[in-house]
N, C-alpha and C positions, 0 to 999 in steps of 0.2 A: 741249333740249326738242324731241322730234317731233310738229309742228306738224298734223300728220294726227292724229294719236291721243288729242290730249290732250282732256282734258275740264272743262266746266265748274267742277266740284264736286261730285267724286269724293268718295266717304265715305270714313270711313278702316276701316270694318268689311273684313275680309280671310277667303275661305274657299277651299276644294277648287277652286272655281273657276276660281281664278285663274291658273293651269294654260291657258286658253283663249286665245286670240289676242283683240284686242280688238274685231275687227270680229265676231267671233264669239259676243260677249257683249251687241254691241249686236242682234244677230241676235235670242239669246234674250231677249230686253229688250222689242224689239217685239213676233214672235208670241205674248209669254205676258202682252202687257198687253191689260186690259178694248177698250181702246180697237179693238184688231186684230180681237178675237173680234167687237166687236158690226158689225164689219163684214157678216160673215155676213149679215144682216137690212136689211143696205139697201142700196138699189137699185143699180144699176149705166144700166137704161134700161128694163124691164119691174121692176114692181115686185117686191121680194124679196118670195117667197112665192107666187109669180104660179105656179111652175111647176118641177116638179126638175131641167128641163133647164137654162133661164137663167142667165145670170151673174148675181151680185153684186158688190160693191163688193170681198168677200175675192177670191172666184176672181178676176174681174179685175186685183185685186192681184198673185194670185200667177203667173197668167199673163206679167205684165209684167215679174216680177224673172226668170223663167226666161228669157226672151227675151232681156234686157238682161244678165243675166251671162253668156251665149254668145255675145253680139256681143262683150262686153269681154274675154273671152279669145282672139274672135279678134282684135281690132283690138289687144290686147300683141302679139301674133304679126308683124303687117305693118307696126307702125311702132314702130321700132327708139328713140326717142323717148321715149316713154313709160318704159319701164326706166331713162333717164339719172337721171329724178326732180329734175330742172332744177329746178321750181317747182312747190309740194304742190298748184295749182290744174290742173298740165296732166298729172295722172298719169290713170289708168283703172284700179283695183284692182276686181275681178268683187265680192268681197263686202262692197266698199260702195256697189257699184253696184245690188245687190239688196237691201240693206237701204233704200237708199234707195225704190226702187220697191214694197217692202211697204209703207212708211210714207206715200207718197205723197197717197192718199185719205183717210188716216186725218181730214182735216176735215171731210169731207161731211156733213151733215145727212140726215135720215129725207127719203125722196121726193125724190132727186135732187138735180137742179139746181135747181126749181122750190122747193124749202125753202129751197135755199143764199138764191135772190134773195128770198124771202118774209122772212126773219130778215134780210135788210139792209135792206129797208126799213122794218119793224119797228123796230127795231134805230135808223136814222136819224132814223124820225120821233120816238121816244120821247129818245132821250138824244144826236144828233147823232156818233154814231160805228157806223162801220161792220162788216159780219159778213160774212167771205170766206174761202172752203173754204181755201185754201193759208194765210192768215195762219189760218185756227183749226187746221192743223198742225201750227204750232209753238208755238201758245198748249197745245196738249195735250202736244207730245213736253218742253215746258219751262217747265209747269206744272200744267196740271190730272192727268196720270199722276202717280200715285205708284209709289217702288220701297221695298222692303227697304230702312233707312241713307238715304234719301233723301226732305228734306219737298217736294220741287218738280221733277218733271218727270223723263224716263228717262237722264237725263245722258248723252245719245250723244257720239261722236265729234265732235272739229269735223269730220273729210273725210266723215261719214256728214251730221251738219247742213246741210250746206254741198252736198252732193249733194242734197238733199231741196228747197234753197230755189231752185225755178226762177225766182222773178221778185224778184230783188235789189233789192228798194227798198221801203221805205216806204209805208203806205197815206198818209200824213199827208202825202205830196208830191204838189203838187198835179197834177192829170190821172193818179196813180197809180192803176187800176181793180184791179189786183192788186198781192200784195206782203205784207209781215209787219206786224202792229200794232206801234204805235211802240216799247212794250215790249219788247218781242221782237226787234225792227230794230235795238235799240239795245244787243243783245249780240251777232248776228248779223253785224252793223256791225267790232264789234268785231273776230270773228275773220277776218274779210275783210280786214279793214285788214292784221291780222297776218301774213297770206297777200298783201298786197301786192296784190291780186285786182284790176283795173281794174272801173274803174265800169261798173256796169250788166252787167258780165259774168259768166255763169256757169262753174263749174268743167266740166272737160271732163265729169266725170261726172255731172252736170245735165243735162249736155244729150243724155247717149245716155239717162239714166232716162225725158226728155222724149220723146224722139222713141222710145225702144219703148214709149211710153204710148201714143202717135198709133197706132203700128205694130198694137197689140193692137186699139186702137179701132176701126178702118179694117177690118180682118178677122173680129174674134171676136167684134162687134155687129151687121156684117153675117150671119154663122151665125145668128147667133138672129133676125137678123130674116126668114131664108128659112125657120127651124124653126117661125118662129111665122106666116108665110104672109104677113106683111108686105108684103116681097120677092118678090114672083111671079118664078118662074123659066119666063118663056115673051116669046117674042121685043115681043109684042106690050107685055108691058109698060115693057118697057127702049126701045123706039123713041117711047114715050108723050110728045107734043110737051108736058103740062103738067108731067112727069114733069121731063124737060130742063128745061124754063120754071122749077121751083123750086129748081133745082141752081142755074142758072147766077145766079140773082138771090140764094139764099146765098153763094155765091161771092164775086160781085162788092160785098157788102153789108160782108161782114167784113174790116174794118180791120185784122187780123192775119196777113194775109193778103198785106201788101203786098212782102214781101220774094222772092214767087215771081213777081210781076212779070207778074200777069195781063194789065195793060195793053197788054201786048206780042204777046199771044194772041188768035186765033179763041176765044172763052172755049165759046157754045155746038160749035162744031167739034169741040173736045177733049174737050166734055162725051159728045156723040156716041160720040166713038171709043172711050172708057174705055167706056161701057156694051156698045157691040156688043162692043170685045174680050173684054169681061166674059163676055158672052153666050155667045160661041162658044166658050171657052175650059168656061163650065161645060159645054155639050153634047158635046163631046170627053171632058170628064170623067165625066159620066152615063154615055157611051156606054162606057166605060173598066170604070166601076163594078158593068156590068151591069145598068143603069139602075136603081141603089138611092139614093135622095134621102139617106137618112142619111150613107152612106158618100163619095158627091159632094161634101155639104157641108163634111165632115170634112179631105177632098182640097185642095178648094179652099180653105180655110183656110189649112191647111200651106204649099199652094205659094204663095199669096201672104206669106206671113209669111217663108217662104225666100226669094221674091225683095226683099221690102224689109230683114231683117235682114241678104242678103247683098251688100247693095249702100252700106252704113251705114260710112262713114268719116270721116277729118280732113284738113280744107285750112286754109290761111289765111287769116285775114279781114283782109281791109286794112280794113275800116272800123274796127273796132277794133281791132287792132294786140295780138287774141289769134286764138286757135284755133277752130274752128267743126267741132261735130260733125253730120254730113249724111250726103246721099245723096250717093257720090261716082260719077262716072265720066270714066274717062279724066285724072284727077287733076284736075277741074274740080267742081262742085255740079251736078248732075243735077236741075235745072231741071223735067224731064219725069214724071220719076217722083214728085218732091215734087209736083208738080200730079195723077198720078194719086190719090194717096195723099190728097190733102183732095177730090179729086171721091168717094171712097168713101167717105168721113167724111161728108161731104154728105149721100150718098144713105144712110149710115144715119140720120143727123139729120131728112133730109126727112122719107121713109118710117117711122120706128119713133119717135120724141120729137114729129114734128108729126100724126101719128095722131089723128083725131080722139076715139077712143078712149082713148089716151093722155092724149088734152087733156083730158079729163071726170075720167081719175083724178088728171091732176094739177092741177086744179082743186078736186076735194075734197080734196087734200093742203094745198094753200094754206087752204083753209077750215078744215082741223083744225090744221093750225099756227098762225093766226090767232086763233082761239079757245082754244088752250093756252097762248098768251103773254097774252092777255087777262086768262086766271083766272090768273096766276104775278104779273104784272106789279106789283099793287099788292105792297109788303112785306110789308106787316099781316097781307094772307090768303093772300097768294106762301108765306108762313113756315110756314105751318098747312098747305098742302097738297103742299111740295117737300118730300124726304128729307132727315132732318135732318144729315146730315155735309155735304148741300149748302150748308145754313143757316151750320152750324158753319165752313164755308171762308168762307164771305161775310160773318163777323163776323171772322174773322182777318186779312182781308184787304182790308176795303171801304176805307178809306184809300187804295188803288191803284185799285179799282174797282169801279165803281156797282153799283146788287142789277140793274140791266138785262142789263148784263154778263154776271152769273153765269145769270139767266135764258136767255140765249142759250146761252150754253154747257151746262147742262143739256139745252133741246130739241134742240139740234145734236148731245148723242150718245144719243138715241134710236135706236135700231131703229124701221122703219116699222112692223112692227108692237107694239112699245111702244107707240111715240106713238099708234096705234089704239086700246091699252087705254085708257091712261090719258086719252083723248078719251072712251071708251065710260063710262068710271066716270066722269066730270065730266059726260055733257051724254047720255047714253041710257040707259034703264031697267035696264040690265044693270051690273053691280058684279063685280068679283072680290073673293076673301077677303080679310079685312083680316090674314091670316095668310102672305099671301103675301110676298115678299121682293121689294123695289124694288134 
């Protein structure tokens, strides 16, 4: 039995297909399920719809597998390792490293992250169990998707699974803030065991999907936030002592943060240096460009995305007693550039999601997910006004799980702008046709 390939529960329906390699069937598995498409429509960090330049939650998607399968066919190339195929957690195969990074978002909620935390504590106050992007992943890829021959979920691979599940554990263990519903943990669990996988550890291909997810974040949210003017490109902003003042207190704030070992750092010194390098580097580039701001931004994207995807390697982790995929240099973890790499994370977080503009819209987001679980929540009138194949799961199924449950999982895959309609026809003078298709 090849312990990468195998699946769930495979049907036994057989067609033309089957001709395709399997990573390549989970490929079209993912982009042609509802789940991928309604990505289009929500957010990434400007809201979807905000504008035809902006990412979303797809393009960001698909940014990130293009990234993460060129790093993984170079890192076959330099470490000789990989091809032995020692142990199916320490391999790197490109097209389940990109399948994984398509699926990645697939739990997001309408409006970001501020819907994700709206629906969990929704979510805990009403029925005592929690709503979190990464576990509603695989609550969709392995169960609410349907396929052709399949009543539950896209039956992926386990190495494409297992590449997808960055935080191996349990929400139900205690201090776990992320991680898989206990459902879900409790086949996942499974094929971990199978694969022998040390606790708490991700496959190696986990962890380059993770890190060119950061990699995309870090550069291609920064772009839109210099497109959308967020980001001033003039010196005066980037030397802005408040500017610093809320990097270095993000920084030093987040708890996940500890393994780059800020403590050890000048933290404003460095925050400093990253901006002015920053700085000088874009006006070299303007200057390059013939001072065209499109073309700069475009530039400067690239080259930063070449210097962190070409810096992206494996060392060993004595902590754990596997592999650790990073920034390498000199055959050590590159310490310096991991710290550049969340000070740009930072400064798009600061500038573009703490916006005070931003905060107004995603304040009425909170208020129209608030109020669409409100109207859903009771059964009685939840049933009257959710689509009935919704209804129809949640009678087949409540035995496993509460109608709150299914409630969550309907607003979590809205589109931001769905969830706008269907707020518009619930609570403002405007209705769409009753002809229309939900």
């Amino acid at each position: 039995m090849d312990l990468r390939t195998m699946r769930l529960a495979e049907p036994s329906i057989h067609n033309f297909s089957e001709e395709r390699e399997e990573y390549e069937r989970d490929y079209a598995r993912l982009i042609q399920s509802p789940a991928f498409r309604r990505m289009q429509g929500k957010s990434q960090v400007f809201g979807a719809g905000t504008g035809d330049y902006y990412r979303t939650r797809l393009t960001h998607s698909l940014e990130v597998s293009q990234i993460a399968r060129e790093v993984a066919r170079r890192l076959g190339k330099h470490y000789p390792f990989l091809g032995k195929k020692e142990h199916p957690g320490l391999m790197i195969e490109s097209a389940v490293v990109e399948c994984a990074a398509l699926a990645h978002d697939l739990g997001h909620p309408p409006f970001g992250h501020r819907g994700e935390s709206v629906l969990n504590r929704l979510l805990l106050q009403h029925s005592g169990i929690p709503y979190e992007g990464n576990a509603q992943n695989f609550r969709i890829l392995m169960f609410l998707e349907k396929r052709a021959g399949s009543g539950s979920g896209l039956d992926l691979t386990a190495a494409v699974l297992l590449a997808i599940n960055k935080y191996p554990f349990s929400l139900g263990e205690t201090g776990q803030l992320k991680g898989l519903y206990t459902s879900e943990w409790q086949i996942i669990k499974q094929l971990r065991d199978l694969w022998q996988m040390p606790e708490g550890c991700g496959t190696l291909e986990t962890q380059l999907m993770d890190l060119c997810d950061d990699i995309a974040y870090s550069t291609h949210d920064i772009e839109d936030g210099i497109r959308a003017g967020k980001i001033r490109m003039d010196r005066a902003f980037f030397e802005d002592e408040r500017l610093i003042e809320l990097l270095v207190q993000e920084i030093t704030q987040d708890v996940h943060n500890s393994d780059v070992y800020w403590d050890q750092i000048d933290v404003p010194a460095m925050v400093r240096k990253v901006l002015a390098g920053y700085f000088d580097q874009w006006e070299e580039v303007y200057a390059a460009c013939n001072h065209e701001p499109s073309r700069t931004r475009k530039e400067m994207k690239a080259r930063w995305v070449s210097i962190f995807a070409g810096r992206v390697g494996i060392i060993d982790d004595p902590a754990s007693s596997w592999k650790r995929v990073t920034f390498v240099r000199d055959g050590q973890k590159d310490f310096e550039l991991l710290r550049t790499m969340e000070i740009l994370k930072k400064l798009a977080w600061v500038t573009l999601v703490k916006d005070f503009r931003v905060q107004r819209l995603q304040m009425r987001s909170e208020i129209r997910i608030g109020r669409l679980w409100d109207s859903f929540i009771d059964p009685d009138y939840g049933k009257l006004i959710i689509p009935p194949d919704w209804v129809e799961s949640y009678k087949q199924h409540k035995q496993h799980w509460p109608w709150a449950r299914f409630v969550a999982d309907y607003i979590s895959g809205m589109t931001d702008a769905y969830a706008e309609k269907v707020y518009a026809e619930l609570f403002s003078g405007s209705s769409g046709s009753i002809y229309e298709k939900d």
